[in-house]
C-alpha positions as CSV (number, residue, x, y, z in Angstrom):
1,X,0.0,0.0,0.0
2,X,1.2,4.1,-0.2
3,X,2.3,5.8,-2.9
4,X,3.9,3.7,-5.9
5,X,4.5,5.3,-9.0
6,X,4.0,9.5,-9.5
7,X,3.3,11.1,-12.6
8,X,3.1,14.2,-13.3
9,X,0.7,15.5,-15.4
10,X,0.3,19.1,-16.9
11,X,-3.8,20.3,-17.4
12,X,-5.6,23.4,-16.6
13,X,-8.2,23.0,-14.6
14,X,-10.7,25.1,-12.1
15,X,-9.0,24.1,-8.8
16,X,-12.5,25.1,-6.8
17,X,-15.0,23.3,-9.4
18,X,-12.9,20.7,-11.5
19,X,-14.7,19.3,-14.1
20,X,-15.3,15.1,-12.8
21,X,-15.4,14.0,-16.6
22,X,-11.7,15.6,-17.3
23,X,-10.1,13.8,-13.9
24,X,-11.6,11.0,-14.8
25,X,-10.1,11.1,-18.5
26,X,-6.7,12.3,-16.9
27,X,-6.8,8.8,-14.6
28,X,-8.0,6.5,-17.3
29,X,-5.6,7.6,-19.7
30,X,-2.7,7.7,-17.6
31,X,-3.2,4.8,-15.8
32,X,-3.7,6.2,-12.6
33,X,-5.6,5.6,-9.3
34,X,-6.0,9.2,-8.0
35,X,-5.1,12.9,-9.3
36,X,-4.1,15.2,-7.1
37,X,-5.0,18.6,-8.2
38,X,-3.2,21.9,-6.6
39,X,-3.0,25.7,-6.5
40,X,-0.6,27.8,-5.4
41,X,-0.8,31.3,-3.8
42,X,1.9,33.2,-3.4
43,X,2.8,35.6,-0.7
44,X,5.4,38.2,0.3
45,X,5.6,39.9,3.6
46,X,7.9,42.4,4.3
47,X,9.4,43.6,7.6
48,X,12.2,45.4,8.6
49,X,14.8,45.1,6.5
50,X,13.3,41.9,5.5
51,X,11.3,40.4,2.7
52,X,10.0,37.1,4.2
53,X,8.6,35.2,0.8
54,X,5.5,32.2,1.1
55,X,2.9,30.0,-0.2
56,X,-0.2,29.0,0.0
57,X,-0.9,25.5,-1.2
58,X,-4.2,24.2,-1.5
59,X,-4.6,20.6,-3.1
60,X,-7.7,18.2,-3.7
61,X,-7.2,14.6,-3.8
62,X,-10.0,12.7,-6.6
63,X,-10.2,8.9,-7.0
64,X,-9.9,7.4,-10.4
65,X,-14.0,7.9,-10.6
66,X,-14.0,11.9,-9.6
67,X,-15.0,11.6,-6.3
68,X,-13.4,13.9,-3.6
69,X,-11.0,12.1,-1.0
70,X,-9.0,14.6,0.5
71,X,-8.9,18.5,0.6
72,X,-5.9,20.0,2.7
73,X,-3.7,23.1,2.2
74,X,-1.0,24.9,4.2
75,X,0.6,28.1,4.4
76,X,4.4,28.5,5.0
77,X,3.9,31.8,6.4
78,X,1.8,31.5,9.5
79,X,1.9,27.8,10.0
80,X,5.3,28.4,10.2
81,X,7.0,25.5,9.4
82,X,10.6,26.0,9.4
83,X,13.0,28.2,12.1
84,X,14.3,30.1,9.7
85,X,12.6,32.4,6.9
86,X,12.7,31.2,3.6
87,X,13.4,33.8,0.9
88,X,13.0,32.0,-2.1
89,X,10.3,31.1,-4.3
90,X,11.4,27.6,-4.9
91,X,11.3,27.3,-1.1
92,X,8.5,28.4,-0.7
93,X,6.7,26.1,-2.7
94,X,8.9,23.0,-2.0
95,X,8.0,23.7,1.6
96,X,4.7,24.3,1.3
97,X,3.9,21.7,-1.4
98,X,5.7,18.8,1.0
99,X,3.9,19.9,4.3
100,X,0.6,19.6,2.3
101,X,1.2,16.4,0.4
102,X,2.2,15.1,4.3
103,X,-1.0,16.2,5.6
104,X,-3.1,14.5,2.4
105,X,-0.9,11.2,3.6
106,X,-1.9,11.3,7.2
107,X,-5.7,12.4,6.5
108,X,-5.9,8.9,3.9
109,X,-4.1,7.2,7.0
110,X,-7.1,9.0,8.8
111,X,-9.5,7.7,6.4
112,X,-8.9,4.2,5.5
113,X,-8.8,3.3,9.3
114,X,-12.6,4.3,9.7
């Protein structure tokens, strides 16, 4: 069980009303239990002699059939995930892209033991 095999697929889609019949098409074709679907805010905060750079990364989990698993996001600004501030973009979104694929993990652990 877990993760397997990633792909990464490249599609434009409505992150807040996907359309079922296209995520279905994008598993079928591909081969591919789930699609993970994600958008990305980004954010700049400036203090003192600082510019403190962030995301926001919201992502929807969809079975191979369309149907909505898991929704989860996380901001690297105020959840404040790391010590130090990160002041790069690719940073940024490394950070908050592996925080929120970590909390999509542990809500399917959360799921599949109900």
């Amino acid at each position: 069980k877990g993760i397997s095999n990633l792909k990464y697929i490249e599609a434009i889609m409505d992150y807040d009303n996907p359309d079922i019949e296209t995520v279905k098409s994008i598993c079928k074709n591909n081969n591919m239990d789930a699609l993970l679907i994600s958008k990305l805010t980004f954010i700049r905060h400036i203090t003192v002699g600082k510019t403190i750079v962030g995301t926001e990364v919201d992502s929807k989990l969809y079975d191979m059939f369309g149907k909505l698993l898991v929704n989860a996001s996380h901001n690297t600004l105020s959840d404040n995930t790391y010590r130090i501030p990160i002041t790069t973009i690719d940073e940024a979104v490394r950070e908050g892209t592996k925080k929120t694929i970590t909390r999509i993990a542990k809500e399917m652990r959360t799921v599949t033991m109900n």
